[in-house]
C-alpha atoms as one frame of an Amber mdcrd trajectory, in Angstrom:
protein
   0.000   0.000   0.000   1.523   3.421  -1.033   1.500   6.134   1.542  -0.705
   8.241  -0.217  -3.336   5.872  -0.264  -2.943   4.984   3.603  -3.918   8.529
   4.178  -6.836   8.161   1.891  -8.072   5.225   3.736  -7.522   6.593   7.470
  -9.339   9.803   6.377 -12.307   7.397   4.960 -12.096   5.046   8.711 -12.562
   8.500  10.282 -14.991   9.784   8.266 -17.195   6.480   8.394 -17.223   6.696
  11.966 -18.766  11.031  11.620 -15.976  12.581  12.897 -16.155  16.125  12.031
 -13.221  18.073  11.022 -13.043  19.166  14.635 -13.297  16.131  16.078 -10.543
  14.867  13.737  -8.453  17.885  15.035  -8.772  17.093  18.659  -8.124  13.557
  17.799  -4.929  14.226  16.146  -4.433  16.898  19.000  -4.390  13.749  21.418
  -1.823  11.898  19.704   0.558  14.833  19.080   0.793  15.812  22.704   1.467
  12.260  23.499   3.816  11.366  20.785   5.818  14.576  20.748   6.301  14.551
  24.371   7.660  11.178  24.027  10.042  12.663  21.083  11.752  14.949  23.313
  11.950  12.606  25.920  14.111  10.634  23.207  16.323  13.533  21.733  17.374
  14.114  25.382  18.464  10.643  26.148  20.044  10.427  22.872  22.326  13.326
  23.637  23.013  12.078  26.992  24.218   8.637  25.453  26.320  10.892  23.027
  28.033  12.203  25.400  28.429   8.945  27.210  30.134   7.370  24.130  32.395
  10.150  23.049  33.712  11.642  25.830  32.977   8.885  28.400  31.124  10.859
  30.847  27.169  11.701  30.752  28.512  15.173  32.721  30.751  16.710  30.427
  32.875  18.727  32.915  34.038  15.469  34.094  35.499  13.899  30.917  37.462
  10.353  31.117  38.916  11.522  27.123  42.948  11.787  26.216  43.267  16.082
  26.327  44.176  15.961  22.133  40.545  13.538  21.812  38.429  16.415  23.569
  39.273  18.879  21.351  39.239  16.937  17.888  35.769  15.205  18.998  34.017
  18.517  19.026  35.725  19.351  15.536  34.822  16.268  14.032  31.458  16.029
  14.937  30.858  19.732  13.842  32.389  19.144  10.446  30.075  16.049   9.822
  27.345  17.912  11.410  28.122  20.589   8.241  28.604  18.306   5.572  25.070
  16.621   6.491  23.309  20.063   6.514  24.610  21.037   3.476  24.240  18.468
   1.520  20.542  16.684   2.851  18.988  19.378   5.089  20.187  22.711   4.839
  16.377  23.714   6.516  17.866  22.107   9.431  20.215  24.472  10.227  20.328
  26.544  13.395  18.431  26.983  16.716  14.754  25.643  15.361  12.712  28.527
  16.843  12.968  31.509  14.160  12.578  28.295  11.268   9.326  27.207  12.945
   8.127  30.602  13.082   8.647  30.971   9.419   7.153  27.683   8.501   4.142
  28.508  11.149   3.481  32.159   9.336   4.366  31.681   5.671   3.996  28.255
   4.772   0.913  27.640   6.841   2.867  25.496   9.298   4.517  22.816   6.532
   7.469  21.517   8.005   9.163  18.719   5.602   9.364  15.275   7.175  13.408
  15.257   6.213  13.996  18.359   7.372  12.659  17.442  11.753  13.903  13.452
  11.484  17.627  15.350  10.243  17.214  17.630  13.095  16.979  14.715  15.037
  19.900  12.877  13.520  22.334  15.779  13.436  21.323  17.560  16.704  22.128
  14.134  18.701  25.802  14.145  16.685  26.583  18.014  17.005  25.359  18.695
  20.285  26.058  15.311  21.310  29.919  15.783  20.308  30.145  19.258  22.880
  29.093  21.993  20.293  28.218  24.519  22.376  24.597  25.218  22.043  21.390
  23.895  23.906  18.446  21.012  22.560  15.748  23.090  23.580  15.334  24.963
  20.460  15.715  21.967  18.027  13.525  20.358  20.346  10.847  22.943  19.186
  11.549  22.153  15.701  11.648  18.549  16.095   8.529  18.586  17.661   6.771
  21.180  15.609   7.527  18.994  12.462   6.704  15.924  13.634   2.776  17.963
  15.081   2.914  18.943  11.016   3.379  15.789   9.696   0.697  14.197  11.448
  -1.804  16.795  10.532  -0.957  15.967   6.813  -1.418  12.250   7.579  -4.894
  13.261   9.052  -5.622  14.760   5.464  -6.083  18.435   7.942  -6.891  21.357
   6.085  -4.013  23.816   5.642  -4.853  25.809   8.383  -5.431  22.740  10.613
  -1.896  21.652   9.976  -0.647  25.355  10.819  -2.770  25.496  14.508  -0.566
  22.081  14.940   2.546  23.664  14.966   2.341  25.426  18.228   0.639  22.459
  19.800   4.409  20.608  18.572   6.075  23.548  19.767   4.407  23.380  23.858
   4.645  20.030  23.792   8.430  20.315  23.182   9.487  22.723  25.657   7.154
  21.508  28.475   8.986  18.119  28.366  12.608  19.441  27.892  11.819  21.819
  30.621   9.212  20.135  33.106   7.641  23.628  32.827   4.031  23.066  31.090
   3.186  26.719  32.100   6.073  28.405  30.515   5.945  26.489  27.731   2.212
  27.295  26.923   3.467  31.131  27.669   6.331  31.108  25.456   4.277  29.754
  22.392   1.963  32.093  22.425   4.650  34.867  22.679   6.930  34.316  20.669
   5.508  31.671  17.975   1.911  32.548  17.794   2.412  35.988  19.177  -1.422
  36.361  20.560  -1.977  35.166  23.936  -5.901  34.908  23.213  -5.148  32.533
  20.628  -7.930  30.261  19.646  -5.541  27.321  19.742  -5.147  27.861  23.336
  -7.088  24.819  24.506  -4.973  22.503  22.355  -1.394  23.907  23.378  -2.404
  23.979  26.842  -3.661  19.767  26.496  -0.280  19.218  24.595   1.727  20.954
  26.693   0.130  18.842  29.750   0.330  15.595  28.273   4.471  15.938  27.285
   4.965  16.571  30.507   3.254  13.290  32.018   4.623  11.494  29.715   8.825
  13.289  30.438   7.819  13.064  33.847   6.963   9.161  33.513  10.349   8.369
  31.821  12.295  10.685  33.242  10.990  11.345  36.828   9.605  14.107  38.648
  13.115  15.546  39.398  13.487  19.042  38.512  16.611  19.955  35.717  18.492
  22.150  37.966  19.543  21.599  41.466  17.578  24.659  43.133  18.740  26.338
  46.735  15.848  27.514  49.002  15.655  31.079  48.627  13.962  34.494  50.842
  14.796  38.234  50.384  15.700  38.516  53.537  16.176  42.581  52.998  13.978
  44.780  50.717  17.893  46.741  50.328  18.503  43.480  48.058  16.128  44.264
  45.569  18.687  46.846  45.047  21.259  44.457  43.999  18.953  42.271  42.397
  18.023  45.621  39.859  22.141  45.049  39.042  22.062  41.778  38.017  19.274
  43.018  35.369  21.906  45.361  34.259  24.809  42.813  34.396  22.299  40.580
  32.379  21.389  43.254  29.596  24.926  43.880  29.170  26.079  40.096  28.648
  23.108  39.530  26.770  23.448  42.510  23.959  27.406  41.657  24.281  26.062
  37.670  23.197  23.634  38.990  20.864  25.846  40.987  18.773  28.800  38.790
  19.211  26.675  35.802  17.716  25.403  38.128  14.473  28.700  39.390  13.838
  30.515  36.212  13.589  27.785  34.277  11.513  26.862  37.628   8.673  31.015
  36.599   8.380  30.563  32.926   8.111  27.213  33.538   5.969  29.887  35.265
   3.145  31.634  32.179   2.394  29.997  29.492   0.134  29.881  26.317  -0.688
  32.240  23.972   1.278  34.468  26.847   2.737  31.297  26.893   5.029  31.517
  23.056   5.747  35.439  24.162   6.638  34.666  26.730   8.642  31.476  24.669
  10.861  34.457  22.456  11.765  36.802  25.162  12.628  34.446  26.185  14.726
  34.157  22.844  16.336  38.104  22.789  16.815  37.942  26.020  18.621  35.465
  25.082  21.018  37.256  21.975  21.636  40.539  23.272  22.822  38.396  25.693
  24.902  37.319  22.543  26.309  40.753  21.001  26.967  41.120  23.431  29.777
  37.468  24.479  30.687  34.890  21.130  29.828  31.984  23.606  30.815  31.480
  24.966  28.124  30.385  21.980  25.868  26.741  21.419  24.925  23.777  22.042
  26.950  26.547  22.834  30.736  23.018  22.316  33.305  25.682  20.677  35.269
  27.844  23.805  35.732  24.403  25.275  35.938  23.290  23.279  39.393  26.772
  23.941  40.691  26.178  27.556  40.225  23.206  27.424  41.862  25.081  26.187
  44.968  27.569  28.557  44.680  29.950  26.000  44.101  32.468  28.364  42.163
  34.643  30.983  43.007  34.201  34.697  41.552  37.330  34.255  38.341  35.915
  31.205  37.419  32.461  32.361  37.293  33.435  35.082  35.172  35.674  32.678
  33.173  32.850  30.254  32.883  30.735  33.173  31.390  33.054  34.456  29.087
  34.201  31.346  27.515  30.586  30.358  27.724  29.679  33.670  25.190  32.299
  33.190  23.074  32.080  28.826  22.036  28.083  29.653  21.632  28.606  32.523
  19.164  31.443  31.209  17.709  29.259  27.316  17.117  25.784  28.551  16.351
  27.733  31.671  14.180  29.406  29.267  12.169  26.524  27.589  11.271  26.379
  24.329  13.817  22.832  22.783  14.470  21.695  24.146  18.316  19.714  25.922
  20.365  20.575  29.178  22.187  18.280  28.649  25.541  20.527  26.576  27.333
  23.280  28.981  26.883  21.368  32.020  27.883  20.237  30.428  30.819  23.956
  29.442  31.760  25.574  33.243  30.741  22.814  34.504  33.184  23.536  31.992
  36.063  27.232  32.775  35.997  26.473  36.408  35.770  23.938  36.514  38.739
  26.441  34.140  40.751  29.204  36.641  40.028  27.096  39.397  41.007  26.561
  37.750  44.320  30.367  36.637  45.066  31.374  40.313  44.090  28.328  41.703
  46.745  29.659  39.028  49.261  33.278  40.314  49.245  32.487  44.118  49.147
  29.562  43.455  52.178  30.336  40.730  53.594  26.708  39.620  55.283  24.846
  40.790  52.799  24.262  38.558  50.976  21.895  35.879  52.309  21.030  33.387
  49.699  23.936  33.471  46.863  22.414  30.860  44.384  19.507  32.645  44.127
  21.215  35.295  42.604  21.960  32.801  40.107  18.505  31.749  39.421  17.486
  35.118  39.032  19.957  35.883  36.456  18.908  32.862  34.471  15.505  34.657
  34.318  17.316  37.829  33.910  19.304  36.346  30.387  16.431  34.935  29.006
  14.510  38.324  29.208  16.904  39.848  27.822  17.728  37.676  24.882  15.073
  35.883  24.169  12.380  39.031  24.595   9.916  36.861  26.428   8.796  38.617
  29.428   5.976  36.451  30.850   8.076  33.099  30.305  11.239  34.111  31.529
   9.442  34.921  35.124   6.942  31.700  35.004  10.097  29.606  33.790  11.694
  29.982  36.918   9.216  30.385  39.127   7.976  26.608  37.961  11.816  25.517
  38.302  11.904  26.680  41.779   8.136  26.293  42.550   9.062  28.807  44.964
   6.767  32.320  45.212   9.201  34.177  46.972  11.307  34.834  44.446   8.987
  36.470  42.325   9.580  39.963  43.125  13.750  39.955  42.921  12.916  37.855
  39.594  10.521  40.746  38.151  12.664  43.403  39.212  15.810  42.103  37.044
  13.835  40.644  34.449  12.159  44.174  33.880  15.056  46.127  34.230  17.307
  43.327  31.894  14.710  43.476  29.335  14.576  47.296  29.278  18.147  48.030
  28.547  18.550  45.211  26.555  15.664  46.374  23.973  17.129  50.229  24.305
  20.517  48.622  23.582  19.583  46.543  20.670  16.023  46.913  19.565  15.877
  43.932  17.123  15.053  40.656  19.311  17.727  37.789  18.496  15.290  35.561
  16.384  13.841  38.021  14.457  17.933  39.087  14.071  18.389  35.881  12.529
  15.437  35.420  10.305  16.781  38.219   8.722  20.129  37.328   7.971  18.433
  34.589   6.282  16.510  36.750   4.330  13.367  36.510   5.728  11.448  39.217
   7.174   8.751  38.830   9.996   5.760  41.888  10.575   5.963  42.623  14.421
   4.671  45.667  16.380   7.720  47.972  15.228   6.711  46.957  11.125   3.392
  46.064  11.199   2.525  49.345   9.569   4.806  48.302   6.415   1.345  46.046
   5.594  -0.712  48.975   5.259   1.520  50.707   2.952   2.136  47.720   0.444
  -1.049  46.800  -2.005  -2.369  43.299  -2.782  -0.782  44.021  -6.538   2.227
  44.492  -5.355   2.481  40.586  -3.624  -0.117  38.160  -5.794   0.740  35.486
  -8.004  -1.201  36.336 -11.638  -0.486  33.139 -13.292  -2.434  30.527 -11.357
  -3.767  27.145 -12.096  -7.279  26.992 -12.680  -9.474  24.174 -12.940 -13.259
  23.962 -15.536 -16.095  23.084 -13.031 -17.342  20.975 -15.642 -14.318  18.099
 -15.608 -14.337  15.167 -13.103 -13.076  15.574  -9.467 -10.363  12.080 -10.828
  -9.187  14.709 -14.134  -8.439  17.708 -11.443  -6.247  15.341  -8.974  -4.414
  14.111 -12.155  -4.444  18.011 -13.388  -2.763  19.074 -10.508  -0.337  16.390
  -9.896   2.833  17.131  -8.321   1.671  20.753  -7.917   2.849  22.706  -4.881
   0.119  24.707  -4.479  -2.684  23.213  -2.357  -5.848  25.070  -3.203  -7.343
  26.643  -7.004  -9.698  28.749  -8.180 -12.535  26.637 -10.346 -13.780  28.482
 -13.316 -16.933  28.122 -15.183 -17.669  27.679 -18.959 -17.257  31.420 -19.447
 -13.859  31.812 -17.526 -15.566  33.168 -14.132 -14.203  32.402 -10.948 -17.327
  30.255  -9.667 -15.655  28.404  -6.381 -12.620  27.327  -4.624 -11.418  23.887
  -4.455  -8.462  22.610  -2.537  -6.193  19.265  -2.116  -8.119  18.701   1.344
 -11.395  18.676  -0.712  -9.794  16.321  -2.857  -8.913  14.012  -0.606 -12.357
  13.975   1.469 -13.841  12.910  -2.222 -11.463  10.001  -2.723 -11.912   8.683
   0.794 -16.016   9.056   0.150 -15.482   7.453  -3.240 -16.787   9.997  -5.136
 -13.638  10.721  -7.827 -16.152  10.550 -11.184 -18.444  13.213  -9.984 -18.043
  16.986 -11.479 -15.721  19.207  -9.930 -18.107  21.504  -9.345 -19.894  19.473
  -6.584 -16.933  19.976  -4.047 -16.155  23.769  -5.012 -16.962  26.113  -2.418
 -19.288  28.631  -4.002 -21.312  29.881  -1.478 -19.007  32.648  -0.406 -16.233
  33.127  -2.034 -13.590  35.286   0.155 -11.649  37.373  -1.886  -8.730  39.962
  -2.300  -8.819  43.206  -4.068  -5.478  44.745  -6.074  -5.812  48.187  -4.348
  -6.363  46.097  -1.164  -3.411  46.316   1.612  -1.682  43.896   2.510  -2.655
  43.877   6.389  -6.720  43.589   5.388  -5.256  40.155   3.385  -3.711  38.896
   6.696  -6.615  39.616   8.674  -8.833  38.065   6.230  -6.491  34.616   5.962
  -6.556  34.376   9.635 -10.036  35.334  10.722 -11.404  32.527   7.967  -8.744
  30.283   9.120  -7.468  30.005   5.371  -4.456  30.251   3.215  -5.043  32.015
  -0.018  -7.298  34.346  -1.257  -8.706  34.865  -4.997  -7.986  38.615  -6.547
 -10.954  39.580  -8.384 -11.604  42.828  -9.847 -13.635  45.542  -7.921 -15.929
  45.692 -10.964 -16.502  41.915 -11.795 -15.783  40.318  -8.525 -15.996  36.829
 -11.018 -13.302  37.857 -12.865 -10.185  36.083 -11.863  -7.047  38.748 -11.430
  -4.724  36.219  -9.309  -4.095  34.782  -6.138  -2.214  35.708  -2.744  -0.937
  33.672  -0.046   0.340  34.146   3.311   3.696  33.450   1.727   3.513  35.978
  -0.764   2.463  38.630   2.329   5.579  38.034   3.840   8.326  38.127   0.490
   6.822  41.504  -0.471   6.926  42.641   3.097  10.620  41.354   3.507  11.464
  42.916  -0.379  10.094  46.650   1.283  11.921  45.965   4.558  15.027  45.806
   3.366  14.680  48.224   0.936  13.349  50.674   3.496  16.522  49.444   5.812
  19.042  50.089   2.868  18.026  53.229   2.574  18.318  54.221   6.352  21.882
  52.318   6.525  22.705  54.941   3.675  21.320  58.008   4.551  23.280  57.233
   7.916
């Protein structure tokens, strides 16, 4: 049986039994927070064996390797790493998070099958060998592609498959973390960017059930060792606001460090690129001869931190080196995530802030570690630009409410100077070295300037209502596009008809009846060319669709083109960067 036509006949068990194209939605819901929770669970042991098998030791500042073997493994493993992603899945590249968010907004939340099983693959070599970078963020990715493919295996409408992606993306973090809260949080933030988001129900039910199911494998223990914590003295808030400076400064230090070094290794091409991944590699490995902290995910170093196991120098040292292997790994272009080291820059700076306040007062200082878990929060603020989940992250890690205040004091203060500092958050940073351009609040307006000409597609394939629903499959064939307009005999737009359609009419058997029985016709939502662009987007996402027909204002049958949510976003990008050329040169 081919794959295609297992789809066909799961879609026709489902629809014998009436489900509803809701009720197949929360079905598939069901198994994605399940399965994807189980998916992290995997990617985490698998990195924990990698480490076990290369370097000896599943804590990687205790390595049982020759001193010439721990830097080479980290080279080696990068430069495979490199050749793999350039040659199979260059998608696969990076953190995860800014490529879901692309595939979640433009492509109506299609993430290729090869591009999250390579993610897999690759993150469990590269991160596995001691790049230094975290799994949370291919985690995301991972999960968020596997939540798409199932959607597509359901038969789900486009925008079906898209609400799946942030259901993948909960389910991810809330099993890497233990942290179902934050992880809900930081979805809506950052990937769906609406925290009234109709999907809400669903990411909060994923979210929940990856989290039984880490917590079954895995245990109930939290991932860092956390010290008991009280502000002892309201004066400590004081030094508490420093740390969210100390924070904002490492974090725009990190953030510009990291875009600096990869626009350089983003000039070369071809396999000086592969050449320069391994470099890379190399460089963090003789780091690592001397300092073993800084490889991969360092929670370890983390949970010593926390405990104020290290002295001031090697706290800074540990921060330092920490920057400068992430930005030199993830800027050369190894497969990683950046939450893991945010989250150890910030405990290293809030521990130093603490060792430094210790010395100059001695007494003062009551609780040290918690300086370090405050700083985590701190970091993340500032570098991620996630407010809510940087103070419900740690407050579910400590499950502690007494450090909320100290934690929204730096957090507040960390995220202030950081955006004053550097305006651009990281991700969006990074989308756009990549050539992709993302509306937020700051360029939202850019929609209302550009016109619905200026973006649609005005060669389309149309299909005659008049043919057989069997001749427009075969038509459309091996066509990327997933939905058409359906013209009549006198070349009017008279309906809509789209792959899910099609395959709801082979699963009913149904294939030899006219096209135009499965065309929507009732309502046809459509696009004008003087339109703007931000009326399109509000259109696409109130209807919960992806395309729109342009018809003309005087003959709303007569077929102008089509626009996408894909096509929003490469004109928007095209007048971004033509708007930021021309700032860069009038500066």
């Amino acid at each position: 049986m081919s794959w295609k036509n297992f789809r066909i006949r799961l879609l026709g068990w489902l629809l014998h039994f009436d489900f509803s194209d809701d009720g197949i939605f929360y079905f598939t819901t069901i198994i994605v927070g399940a399965l994807t929770g189980f998916i992290a669970v995997c990617f985490h042991v698998a990195l924990g064996w990698a480490h076990y098998v290369l370097f000896g030791s599943h804590d990687l500042s205790e390595i049982h390797r020759a001193w010439y073997w721990v830097a080479l493994i980290p080279a080696g493993g990068a430069f495979l790493s490199a050749l793999f992603l350039h040659y199979f899945t260059p998608e696969a590249r990076g953190s995860g998070i800014p490529q879901t968010k692309i595939a979640y907004v433009a492509h109506n939340g299609h993430i290729d099958k090869r591009v999250w099983i390579g993610k897999f693959l690759i993150g469990v070599l590269n991160i596995g060998s001691g790049s230094s970078l975290g799994r949370e963020g291919p985690t995301v990715q991972i999960c968020s592609g596997f939540a798409s493919w199932v959607g597509e295996i359901f038969s789900l409408k486009r925008r079906r498959v898209q609400a799946l992606v942030p259901v993948g993306c909960a389910a991810a973090l809330a099993a890497a973390f233990n942290t179902p809260i934050a992880a809900v949080t930081f979805t809506l933030e950052e990937l769906v960017g609406d925290l009234n988001a109709r999907v809400l129900g669903s990411i909060v039910f994923a979210a929940v059930s990856a989290s039984v199911v880490s917590r079954a494998i895995l245990g109930n223990e939290p991932v860092f060792s956390v010290p008991p914590y009280a502000l002892d003295s309201p004066l400590e808030l004081l030094l508490y606001a420093f740390v969210g400076v100390v924070c904002a400064l490492v974090a725009v230090a990190f953030i510009k460090g990291l875009l600096f070094v990869r626009s350089g290794w983003k000039r070369l091409w071809g396999f000086r690129g592969v050449v320069a991944t391994g470099l890379g590699g190399l460089f963090v490995g003789v780091v690592g001869i001397w300092v073993p902290e800084v490889f991969a995910v360092g929670y370890p170093a983390v949970s010593k931190a926390l405990t104020h196991s290290y002295a001031l120098p090697f706290l800074l040292c540990l921060l330092v080196l920490k920057l400068i292997a992430t930005a030199v790994s993830y800027g050369t272009g190894s497969l990683g995530g950046i939450f893991a080291p945010t989250l150890f820059m910030g405990a290293m700076a809030g521990g130093a802030v603490a060792s430094l306040a210790e010395f100059a007062f001695p007494g003062f200082v009551a609780h040290p570690g918690g300086y370090a878990l405050v700083g985590m929060g701190a970091a993340f603020a500032a570098v991620i630009r996630a407010p809510l989940t940087s103070v419900l992250i740690i407050f579910e890690l400590t499950q502690d409410y007494h450090i909320i205040l100290a934690l929204m004091v730096a957090n507040a203060i960390s995220l202030a100077l950081a955006r004053y500092w550097h305006p651009e958050p990281i991700y969006s940073a990074l989308s756009s070295q990549d050539g992709v351009a993302l509306p937020d609040y700051e360029t939202e307006h850019l929609l209302h300037e550009i016109h619905v000409s200026d973006a649609m597609v005005s060669h389309v394939i149309t299909l005659p209502e008049d043919i057989t629903i069997q001749e427009a499959i075969e038509k459309t064939k091996g066509s990327a596009i997933t939905g058409y307009p359906v013209l009549n005999a006198s070349g009017k737009l008279s309906g809509m008809a789209s792959n899910y359609d099609f395959s709801q009419a082979q699963a009913a058997g149904i294939l030899q009846k006219p096209l135009s029985e499965i065309a929507k016709k009732k309502y046809i939502m459509h696009a004008h060319p003087d339109q703007s662009l931000d009326s399109v987007m509000a259109k696409l996402g109130d209807r919960r669709i992806s395309r729109l027909p342009v018809v003309s204002r005087e003959d709303p049958t007569e077929l102008l083109g089509i626009i996408t949510a894909e096509d929003v976003i490469h004109a928007f990008g095209k007048v971004w960067r033509e708007q930021e050329h021309h700032q860069h040169e009038s500066e």
